[in-house]
N, CA, C and O of each residue as an XYZ file, in Angstrom:
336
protein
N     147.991    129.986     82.475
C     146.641    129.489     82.629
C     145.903    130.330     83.676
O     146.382    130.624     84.771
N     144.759    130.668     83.258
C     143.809    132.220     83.967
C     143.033    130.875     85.013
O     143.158    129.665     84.819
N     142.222    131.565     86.146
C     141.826    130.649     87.158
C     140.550    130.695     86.828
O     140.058    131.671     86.262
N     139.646    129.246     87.272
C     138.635    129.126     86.187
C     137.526    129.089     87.392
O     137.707    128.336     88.348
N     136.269    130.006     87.304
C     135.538    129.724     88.259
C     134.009    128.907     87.584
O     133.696    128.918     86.393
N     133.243    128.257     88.678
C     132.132    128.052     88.332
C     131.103    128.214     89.465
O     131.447    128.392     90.633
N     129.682    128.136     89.013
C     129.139    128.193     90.254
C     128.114    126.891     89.468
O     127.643    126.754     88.339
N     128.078    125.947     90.940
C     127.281    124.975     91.133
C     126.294    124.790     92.357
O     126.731    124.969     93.494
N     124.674    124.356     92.104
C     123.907    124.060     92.817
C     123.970    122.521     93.334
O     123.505    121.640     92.611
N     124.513    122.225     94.512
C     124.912    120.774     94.599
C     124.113    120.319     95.221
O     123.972    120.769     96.358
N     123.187    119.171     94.733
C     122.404    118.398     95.884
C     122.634    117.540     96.672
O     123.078    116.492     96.203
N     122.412    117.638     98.299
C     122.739    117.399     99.152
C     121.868    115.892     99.624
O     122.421    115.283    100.540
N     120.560    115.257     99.068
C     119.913    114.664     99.632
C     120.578    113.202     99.807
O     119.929    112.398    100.476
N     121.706    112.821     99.312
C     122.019    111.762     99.637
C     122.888    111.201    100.785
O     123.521    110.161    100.968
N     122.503    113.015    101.899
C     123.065    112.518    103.118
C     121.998    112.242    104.181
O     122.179    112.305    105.397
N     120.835    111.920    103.538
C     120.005    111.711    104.249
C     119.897    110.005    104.169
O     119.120    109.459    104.952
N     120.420    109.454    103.537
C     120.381    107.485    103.378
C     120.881    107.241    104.382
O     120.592    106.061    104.584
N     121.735    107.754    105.546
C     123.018    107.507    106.297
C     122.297    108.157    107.826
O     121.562    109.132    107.984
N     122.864    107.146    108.847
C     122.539    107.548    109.980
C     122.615    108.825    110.643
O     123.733    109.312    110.809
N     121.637    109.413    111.029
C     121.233    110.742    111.429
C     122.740    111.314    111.980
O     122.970    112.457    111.585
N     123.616    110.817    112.678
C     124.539    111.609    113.410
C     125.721    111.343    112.743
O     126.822    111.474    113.276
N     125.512    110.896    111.353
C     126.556    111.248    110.627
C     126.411    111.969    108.940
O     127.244    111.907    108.035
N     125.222    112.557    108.936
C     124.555    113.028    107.906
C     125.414    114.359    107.193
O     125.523    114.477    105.973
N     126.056    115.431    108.289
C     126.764    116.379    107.679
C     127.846    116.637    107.180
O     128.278    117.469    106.383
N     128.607    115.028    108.298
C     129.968    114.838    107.466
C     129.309    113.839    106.347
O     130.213    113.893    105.513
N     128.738    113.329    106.016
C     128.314    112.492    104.935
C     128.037    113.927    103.433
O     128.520    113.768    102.312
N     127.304    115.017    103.779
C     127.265    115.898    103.001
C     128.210    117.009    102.552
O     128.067    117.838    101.653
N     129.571    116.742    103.715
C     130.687    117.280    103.544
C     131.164    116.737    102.337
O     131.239    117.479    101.358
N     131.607    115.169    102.231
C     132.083    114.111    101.229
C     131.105    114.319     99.604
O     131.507    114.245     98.442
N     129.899    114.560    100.085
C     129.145    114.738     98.690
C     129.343    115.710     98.291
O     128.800    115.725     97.187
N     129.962    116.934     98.530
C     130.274    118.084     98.417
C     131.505    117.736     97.608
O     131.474    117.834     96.382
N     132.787    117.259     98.370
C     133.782    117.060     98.062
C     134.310    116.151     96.598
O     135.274    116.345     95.856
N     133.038    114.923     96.565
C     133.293    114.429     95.953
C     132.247    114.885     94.157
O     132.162    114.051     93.255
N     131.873    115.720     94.098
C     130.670    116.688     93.493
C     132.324    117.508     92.724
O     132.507    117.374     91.514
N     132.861    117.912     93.168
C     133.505    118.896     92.879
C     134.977    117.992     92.038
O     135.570    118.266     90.994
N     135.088    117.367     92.588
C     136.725    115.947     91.899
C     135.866    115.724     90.668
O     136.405    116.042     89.608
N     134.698    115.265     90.610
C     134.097    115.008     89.626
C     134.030    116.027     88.323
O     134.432    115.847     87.173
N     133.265    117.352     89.029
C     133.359    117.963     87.636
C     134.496    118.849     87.912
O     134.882    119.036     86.758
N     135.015    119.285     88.396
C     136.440    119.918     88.346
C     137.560    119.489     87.960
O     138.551    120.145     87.637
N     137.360    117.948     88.001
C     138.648    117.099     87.522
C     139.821    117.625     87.817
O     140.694    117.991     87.030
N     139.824    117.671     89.615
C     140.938    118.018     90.343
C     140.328    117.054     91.536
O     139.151    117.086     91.897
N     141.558    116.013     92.192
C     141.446    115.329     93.660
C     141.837    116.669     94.579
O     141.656    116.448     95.776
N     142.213    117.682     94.355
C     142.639    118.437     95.705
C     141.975    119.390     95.563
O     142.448    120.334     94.929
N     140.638    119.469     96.109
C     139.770    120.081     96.550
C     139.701    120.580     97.705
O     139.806    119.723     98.583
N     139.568    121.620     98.071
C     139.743    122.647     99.526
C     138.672    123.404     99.937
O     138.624    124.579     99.574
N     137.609    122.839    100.785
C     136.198    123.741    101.652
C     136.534    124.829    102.127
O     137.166    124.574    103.152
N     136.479    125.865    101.977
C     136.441    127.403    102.489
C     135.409    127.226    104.061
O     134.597    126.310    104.191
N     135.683    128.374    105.216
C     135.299    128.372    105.751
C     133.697    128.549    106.070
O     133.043    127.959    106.931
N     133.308    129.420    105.237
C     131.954    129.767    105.058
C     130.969    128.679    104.362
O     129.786    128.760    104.693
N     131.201    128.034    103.768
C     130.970    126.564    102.961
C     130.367    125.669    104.115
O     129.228    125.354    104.458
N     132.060    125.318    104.701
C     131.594    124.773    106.088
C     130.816    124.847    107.623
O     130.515    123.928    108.384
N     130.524    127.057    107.814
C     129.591    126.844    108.439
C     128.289    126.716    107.928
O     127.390    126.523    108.747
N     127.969    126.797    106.552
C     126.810    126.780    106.275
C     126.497    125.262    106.059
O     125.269    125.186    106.035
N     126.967    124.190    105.913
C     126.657    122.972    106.587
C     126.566    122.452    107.672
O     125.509    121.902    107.981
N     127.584    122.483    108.495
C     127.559    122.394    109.705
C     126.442    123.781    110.208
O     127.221    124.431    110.905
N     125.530    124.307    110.226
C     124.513    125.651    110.591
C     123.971    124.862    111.957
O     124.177    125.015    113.161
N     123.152    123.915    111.137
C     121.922    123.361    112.070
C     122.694    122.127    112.485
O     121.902    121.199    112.652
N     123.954    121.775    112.712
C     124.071    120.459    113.301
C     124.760    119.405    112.825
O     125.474    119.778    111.895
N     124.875    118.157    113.067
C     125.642    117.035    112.368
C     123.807    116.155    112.254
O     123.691    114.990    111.873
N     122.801    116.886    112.600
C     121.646    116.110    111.728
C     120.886    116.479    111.123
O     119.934    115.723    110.928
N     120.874    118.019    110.402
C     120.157    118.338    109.850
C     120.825    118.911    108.725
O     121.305    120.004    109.026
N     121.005    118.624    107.706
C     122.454    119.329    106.830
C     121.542    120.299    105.983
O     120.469    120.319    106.586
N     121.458    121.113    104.872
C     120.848    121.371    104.102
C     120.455    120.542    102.932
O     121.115    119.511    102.800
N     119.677    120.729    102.199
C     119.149    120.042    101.136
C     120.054    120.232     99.536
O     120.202    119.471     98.580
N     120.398    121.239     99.750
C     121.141    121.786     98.326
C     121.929    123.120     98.738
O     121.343    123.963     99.417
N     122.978    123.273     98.416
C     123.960    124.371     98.704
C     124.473    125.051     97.744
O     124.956    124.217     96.978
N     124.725    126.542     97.161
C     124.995    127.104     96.519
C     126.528    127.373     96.426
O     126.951    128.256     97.173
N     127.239    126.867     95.780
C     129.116    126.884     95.714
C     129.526    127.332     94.750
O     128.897    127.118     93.713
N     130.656    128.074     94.716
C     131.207    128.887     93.658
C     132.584    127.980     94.036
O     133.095    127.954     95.155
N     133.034    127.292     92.931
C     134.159    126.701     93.218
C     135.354    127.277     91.667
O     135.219    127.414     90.451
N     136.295    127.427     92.540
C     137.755    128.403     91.619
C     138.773    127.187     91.319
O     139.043    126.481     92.290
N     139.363    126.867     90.091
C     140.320    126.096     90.657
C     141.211    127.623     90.077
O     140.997    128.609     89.373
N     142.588    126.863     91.128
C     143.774    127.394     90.634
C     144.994    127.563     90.233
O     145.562    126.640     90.817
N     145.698    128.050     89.702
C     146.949    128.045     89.164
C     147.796    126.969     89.501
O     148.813    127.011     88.809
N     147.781    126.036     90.276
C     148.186    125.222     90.784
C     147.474    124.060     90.675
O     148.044    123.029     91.032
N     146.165    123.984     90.189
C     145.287    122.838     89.694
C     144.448    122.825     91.144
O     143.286    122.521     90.876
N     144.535    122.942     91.913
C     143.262    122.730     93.163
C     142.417    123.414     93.306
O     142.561    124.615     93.075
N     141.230    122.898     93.738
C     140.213    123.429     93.937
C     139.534    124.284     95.138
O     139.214    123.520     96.049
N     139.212    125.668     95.419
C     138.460    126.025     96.148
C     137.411    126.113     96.454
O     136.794    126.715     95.575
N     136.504    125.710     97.644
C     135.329    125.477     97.103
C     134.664    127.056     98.493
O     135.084    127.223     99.639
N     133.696    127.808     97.827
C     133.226    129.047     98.892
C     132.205    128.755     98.405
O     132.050    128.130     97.355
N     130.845    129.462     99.598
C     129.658    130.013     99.506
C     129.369    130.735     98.753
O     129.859    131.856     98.882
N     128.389    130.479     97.524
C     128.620    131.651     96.600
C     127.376    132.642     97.032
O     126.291    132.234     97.448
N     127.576    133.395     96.934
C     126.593    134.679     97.136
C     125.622    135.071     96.524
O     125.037    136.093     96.883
């Protein structure tokens, strides 16, 4: 089985319902849980670059929508990177 990539535009605005100082880990989880969904893999794995580009501006200002190239692989889990 060859490793399957995709790239997804994920929207982020539903970490804005949630109290300001917990908004980026709230958009971490929407991230996370964005990806179980259509990847139909629970072991999903944030790359570093992923994570500074959420965490950029803070735990209160997250971005609005993030650009991810997520791989699963040979092993069924998911990577999730900044796609370029």
């Amino acid at each position: 089985m060859a490793e399957e990539e995709r790239i997804y535009v994920i929207p982020l605005a539903g970490a804005k319902s949630v109290q300001r100082y917990r908004r980026t880990n709230r958009a971490v989880k929407i991230v996370r849980e964005f990806l179980v969904k259509h990847m139909k893999s629970e072991d999903v794995k944030i790359d570093k670059s992923l994570n500074e580009k959420l965490w950029k501006r803070g735990t209160r200002k997250p971005p609005t929508k993030v650009r991810v190239k997520a791989v699963r692989q040979d092993d069924g889990s998911v990577v999730a990177s900044l796609a370029e």
